[in-house]
C-alpha positions as CSV (number, residue, x, y, z in Angstrom):
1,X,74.2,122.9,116.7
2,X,72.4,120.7,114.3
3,X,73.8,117.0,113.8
4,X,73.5,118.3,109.9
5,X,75.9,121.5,110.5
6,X,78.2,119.0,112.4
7,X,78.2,116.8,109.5
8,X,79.4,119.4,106.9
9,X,81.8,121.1,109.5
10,X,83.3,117.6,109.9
11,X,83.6,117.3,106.3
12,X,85.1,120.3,105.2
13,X,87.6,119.9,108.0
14,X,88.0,116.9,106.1
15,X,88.8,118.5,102.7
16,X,90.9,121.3,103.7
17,X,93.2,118.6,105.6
18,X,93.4,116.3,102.9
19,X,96.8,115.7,101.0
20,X,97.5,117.0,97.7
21,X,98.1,114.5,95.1
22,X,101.2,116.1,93.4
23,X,103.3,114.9,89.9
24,X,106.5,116.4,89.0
25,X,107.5,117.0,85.6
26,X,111.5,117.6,86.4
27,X,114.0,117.3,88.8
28,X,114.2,120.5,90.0
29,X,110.3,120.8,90.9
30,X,111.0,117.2,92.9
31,X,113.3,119.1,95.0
32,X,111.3,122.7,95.7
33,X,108.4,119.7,96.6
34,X,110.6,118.1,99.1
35,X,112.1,121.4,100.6
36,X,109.0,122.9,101.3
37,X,107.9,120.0,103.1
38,X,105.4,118.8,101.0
39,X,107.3,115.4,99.8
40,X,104.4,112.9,101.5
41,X,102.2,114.5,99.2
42,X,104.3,113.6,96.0
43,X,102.5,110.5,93.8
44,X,105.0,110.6,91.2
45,X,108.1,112.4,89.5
46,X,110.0,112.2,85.8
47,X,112.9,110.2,85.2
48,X,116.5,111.8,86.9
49,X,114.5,112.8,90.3
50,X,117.0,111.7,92.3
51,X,117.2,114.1,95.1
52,X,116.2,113.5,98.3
53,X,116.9,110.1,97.8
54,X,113.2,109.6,99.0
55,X,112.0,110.4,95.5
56,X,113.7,107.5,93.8
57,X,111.3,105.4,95.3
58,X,108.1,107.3,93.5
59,X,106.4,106.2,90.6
60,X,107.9,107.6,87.2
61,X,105.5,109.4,85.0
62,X,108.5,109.5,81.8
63,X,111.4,111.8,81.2
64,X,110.9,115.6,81.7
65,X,110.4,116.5,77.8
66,X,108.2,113.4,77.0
67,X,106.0,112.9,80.2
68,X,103.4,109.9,79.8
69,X,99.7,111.6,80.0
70,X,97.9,108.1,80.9
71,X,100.2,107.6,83.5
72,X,99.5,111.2,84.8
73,X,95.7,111.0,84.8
74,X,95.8,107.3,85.8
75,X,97.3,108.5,89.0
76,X,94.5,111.4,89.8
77,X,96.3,113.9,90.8
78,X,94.9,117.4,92.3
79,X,97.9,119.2,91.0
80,X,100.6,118.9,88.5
81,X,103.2,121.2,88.2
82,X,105.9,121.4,85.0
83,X,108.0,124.1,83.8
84,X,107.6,126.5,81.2
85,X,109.0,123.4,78.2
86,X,105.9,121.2,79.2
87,X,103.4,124.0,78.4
88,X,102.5,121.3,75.9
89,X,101.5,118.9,78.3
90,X,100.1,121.1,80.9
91,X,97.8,122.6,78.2
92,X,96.9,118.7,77.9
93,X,96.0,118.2,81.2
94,X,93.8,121.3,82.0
95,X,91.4,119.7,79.5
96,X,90.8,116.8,82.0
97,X,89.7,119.4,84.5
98,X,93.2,118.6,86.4
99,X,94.6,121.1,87.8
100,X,98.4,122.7,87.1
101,X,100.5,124.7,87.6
102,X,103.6,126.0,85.4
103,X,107.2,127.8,86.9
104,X,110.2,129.4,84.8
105,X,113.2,127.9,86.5
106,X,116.1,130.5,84.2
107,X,117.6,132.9,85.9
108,X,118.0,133.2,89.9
109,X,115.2,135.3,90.4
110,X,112.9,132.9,88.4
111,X,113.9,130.5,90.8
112,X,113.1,132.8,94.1
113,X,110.0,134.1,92.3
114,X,108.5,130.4,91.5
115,X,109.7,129.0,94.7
116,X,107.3,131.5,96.3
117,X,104.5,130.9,93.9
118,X,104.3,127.2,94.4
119,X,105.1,127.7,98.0
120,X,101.9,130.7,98.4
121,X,99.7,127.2,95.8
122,X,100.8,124.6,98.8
123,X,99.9,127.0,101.4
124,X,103.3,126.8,103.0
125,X,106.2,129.4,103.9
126,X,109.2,129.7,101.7
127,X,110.7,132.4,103.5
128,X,113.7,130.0,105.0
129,X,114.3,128.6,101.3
130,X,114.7,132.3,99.7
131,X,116.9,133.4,102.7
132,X,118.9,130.9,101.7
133,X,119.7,132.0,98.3
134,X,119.6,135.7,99.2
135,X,122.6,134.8,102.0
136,X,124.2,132.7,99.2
137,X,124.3,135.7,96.8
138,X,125.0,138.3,99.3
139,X,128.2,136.0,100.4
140,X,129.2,134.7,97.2
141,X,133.0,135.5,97.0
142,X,133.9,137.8,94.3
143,X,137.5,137.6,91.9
144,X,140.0,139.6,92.9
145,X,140.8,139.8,89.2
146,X,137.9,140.3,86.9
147,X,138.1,138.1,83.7
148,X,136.0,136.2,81.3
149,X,134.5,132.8,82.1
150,X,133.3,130.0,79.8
151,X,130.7,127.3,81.9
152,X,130.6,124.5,79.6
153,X,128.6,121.0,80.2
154,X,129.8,118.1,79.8
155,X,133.4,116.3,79.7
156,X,134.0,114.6,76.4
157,X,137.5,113.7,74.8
158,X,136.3,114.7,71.5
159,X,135.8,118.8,70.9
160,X,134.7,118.3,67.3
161,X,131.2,116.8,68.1
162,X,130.0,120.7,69.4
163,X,130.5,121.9,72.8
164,X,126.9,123.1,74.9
165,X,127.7,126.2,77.4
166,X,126.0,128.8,79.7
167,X,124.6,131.7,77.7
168,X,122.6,134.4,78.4
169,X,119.4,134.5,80.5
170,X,120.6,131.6,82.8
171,X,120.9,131.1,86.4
172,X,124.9,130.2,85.3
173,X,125.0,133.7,83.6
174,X,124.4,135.0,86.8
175,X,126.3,133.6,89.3
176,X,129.3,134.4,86.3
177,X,128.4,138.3,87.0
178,X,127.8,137.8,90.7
179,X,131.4,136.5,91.8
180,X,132.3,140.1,89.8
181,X,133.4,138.0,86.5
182,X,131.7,138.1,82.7
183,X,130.7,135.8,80.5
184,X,132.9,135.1,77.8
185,X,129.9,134.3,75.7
186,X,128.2,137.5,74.6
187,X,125.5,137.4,72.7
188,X,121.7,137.3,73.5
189,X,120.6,134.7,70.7
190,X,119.9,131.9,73.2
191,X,121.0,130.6,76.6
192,X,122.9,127.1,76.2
193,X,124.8,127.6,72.4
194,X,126.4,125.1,70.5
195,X,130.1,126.0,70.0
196,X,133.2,124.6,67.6
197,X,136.4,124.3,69.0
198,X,137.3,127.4,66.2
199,X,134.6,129.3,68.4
200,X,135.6,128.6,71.7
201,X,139.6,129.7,70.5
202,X,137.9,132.9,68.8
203,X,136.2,134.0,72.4
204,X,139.4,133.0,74.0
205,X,137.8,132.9,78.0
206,X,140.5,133.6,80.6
207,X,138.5,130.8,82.8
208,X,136.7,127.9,81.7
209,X,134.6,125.4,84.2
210,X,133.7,122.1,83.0
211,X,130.7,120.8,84.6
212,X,130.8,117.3,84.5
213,X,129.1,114.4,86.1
214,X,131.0,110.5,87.0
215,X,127.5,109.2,88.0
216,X,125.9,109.7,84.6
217,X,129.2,109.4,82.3
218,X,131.7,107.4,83.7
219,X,133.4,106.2,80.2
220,X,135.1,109.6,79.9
221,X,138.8,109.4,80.0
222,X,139.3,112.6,82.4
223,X,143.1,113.3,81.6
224,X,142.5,112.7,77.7
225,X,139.8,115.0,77.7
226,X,141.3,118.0,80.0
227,X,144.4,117.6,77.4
228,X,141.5,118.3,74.1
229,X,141.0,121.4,76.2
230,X,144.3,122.3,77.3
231,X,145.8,121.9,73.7
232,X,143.3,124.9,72.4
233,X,144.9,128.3,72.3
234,X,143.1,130.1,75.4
235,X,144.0,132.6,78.1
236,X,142.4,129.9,80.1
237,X,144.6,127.2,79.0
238,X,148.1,129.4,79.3
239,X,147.1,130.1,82.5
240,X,146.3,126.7,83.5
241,X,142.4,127.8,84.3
242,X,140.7,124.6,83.1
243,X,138.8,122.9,85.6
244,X,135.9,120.1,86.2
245,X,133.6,120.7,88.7
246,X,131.5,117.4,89.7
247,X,128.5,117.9,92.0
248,X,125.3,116.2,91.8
249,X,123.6,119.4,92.2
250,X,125.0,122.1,89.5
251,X,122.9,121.5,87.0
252,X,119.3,121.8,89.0
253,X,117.8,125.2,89.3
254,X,116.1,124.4,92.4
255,X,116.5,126.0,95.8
256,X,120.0,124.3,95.5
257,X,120.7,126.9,93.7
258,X,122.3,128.8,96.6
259,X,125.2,125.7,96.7
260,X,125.9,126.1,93.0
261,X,126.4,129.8,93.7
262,X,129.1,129.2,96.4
263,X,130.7,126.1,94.4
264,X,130.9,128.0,91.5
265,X,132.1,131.8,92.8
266,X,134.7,129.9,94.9
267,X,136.2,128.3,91.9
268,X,136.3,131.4,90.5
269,X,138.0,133.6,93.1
270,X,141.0,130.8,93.1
């Protein structure tokens, strides 16, 4: 063998060993990166990428809808990968020949499906990180009474100021249906609506699970706000079915997914 054939053997040995460069655009992409064992190879995240702790330390690159593109190229990276929001930027990118890549984190099985693309991109397995959503679904405990369920987000002692819930064509829509309960929000328009107190007392839900967060908003005054709620005329509120639900991970559709399923069903079956 020729000192030459050595030479370029050695070097693409080289290449095909060499780290990727990766940037996150959201939270939920920093956690796939991490759980597929490709966190060494993460150069930078957006603002909020706070699990593993690990990724606190990295570089920000901006918030998740408002990424900084100078700070993205200054930091060469061989892949970026956003979700479906920062088309925008992503488009941006591609024309500085960097390469991207974009996932649709809705609905469960957009999480499964893009966990496997990005896994099949990093030449890795996800085949432990699916199981673990598939067992999560397939042992989520189901209500021994069927009724309607509101998933609202936030805690705040004032109802007047619109209240965001889980609509349609979201991973919370489907863990509602897979713990054998419906959505008391029906219709198809969009998949995190903007209610009025009138609204939420015309859907009347049997259920309704606030998810709420200390970390990020510690003013709230939890007993003043649960009593807003309580005071509405609900099923949920005559049968005491007002709850808050505070995890760090409930709001990330990320292979975490499978603990939001169990958190959430198990609240439900009480």
């Amino acid at each position: 063998m020729s000192v030459k054939t050595i030479f370029l053997l050695l070097f693409f040995t080289l290449i095909l060993g060499a780290n990727e460069r990766i940037v996150s655009l959201s939270p939920s992409i920093t956690e796939i990166v991490y759980a597929l064992g490709k966190g060494d190879d993460l150069v930078a995240t957006s603002a909020f990428s706070l699990y593993p702790k690990e990724a606190q330390n990295l570089p920000i690159i901006g918030g998740y809808s408002n990424p900084n593109l100078e700070k993205i190229i200054a930091l060469s990276p061989t892949l970026v990968i956003g979700q479906d929001f920062n088309h925008a930027t992503l488009e941006k990118l591609k024309r500085f020949n960097i390469k991207t890549l974009m996932l649709k984190l809705q609905t469960i099985d957009d999480i499964k499906n893009s966990i496997k693309t990005f896994a099949d991109e990093l030449h890795v397995s996800s085949k432990e990180i699916i199981k673990s959503i598939d067992d999560a679904i397939k042992n989520a405990p189901k209500s021994k009474k069927p009724h309607s369920v509101m998933i609202v987000y936030g805690l705040h002692e004032d109802l007047r100021s619109g209240i965001y819930i889980a609509g349609k064509n979201i991973f919370f829509d489907d863990i509602i249906r897979l713990c054998g309960n419906t959505n008391a929000y029906s219709a198809n328009q969009t998949n995190q609506p903007v209610l009025s107190y009138e609204n939420v007392i015309a859907l009347n839900p049997d259920q309704i699970i606030i998810l709420h967060s200390d970390a990020s908003n510690s003013s709230v005054e939890k007993q003043k706000a649960l009593s807003a709620w309580h005071s509405l005329p609900t099923n949920a509120s005559k049968n005491r079915r007002i709850t808050v639900v505070d995890e760090s991970y409930i709001h990330i559709p990320s292979h975490r997914v499978a603990l939001t399923i169990e958190r959430l069903c198990k609240e439900m079956s009480r």
